[in-house]
N, C-alpha and C positions, 0 to 999 in steps of 0.2 A: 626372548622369553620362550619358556619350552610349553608346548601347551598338551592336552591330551592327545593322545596315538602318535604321538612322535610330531605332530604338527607345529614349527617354527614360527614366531612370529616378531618383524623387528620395527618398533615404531620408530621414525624422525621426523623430529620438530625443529626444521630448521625458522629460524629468530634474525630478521636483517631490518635494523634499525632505519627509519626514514631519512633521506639524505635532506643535508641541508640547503634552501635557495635562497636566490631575492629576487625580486621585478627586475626586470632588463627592458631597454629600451632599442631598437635598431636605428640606426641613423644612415637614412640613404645616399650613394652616393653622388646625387645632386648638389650636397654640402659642400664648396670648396674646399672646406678646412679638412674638415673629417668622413668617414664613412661608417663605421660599427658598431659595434653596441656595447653599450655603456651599462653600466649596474648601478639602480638607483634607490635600489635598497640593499644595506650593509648584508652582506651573504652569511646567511644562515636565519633571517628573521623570521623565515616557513621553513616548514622541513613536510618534505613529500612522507605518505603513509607506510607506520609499520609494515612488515610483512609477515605474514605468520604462516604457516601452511602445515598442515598435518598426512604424512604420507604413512603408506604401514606396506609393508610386505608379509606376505605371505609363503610359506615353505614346509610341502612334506618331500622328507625322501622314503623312494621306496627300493629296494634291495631287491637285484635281480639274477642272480649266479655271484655272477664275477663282476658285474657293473650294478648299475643303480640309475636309478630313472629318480630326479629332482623334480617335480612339477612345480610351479609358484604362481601365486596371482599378487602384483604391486599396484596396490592404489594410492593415485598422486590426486593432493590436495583435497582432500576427504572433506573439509568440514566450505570446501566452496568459496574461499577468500577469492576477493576480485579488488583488492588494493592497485593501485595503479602502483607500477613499477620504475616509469621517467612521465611527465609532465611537460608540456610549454612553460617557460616563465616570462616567453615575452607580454609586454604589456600589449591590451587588445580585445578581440573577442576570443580568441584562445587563452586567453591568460587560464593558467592552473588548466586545461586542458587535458587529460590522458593521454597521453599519445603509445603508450604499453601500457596492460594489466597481467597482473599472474594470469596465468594460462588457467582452463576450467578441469574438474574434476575427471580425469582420465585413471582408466585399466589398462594392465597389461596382464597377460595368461602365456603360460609359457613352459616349455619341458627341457629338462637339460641330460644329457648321458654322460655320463662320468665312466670311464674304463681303467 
């Protein structure tokens, strides 16, 4: 988007659907038989959280002879989502646990020379 005095602006909204789980159980290997873990709910009867996140950059150039000076500021995740990103599914006291979240609302400021 072109904005006033020449200032660029480009918004993305990237959209990543929640993956799908089930409860798992680990089986130690104590068990003669077996040792692993087992799925004891049909995979996909949770599905971990949307994600949503609103990023925008920012862009003026400015014209300097023969080059140009690009200045920009990009800001990631603007509206502060804190979706968790993977989860525990084992059964326990971590069940559904977070174990990743989107990362928090960060800047970047920055200059580029173009010749």
């Amino acid at each position: 988007i072109e904005g006033p005095v020449g200032v660029r602006f480009s918004p993305v909204v990237p959209y990543s659907q929640g993956t799908p789980y089930g409860r798992t159980v680990t089986v130690n290997s104590a068990n003669p038989f077996f040792a692993g873990t087992i799925l004891v709910e049909p995979m996909g009867t949770r599905r971990m959280d949307d994600i949503v996140v609103f990023d925008l950059k920012t862009e003026k150039r400015i014209p300097l002879g023969k080059t140009s000076l690009r200045a920009f500021v990009d800001v990631f995740n603007i509206l502060n989502s804190d979706a968790a990103d993977t989860m525990s599914w084992g059964t326990g006291a971590g069940f559904e646990r977070p174990t990743q979240i989107v990362g928090p609302r960060t800047a970047r400021v920055g200059f580029r020379f173009e010749w």
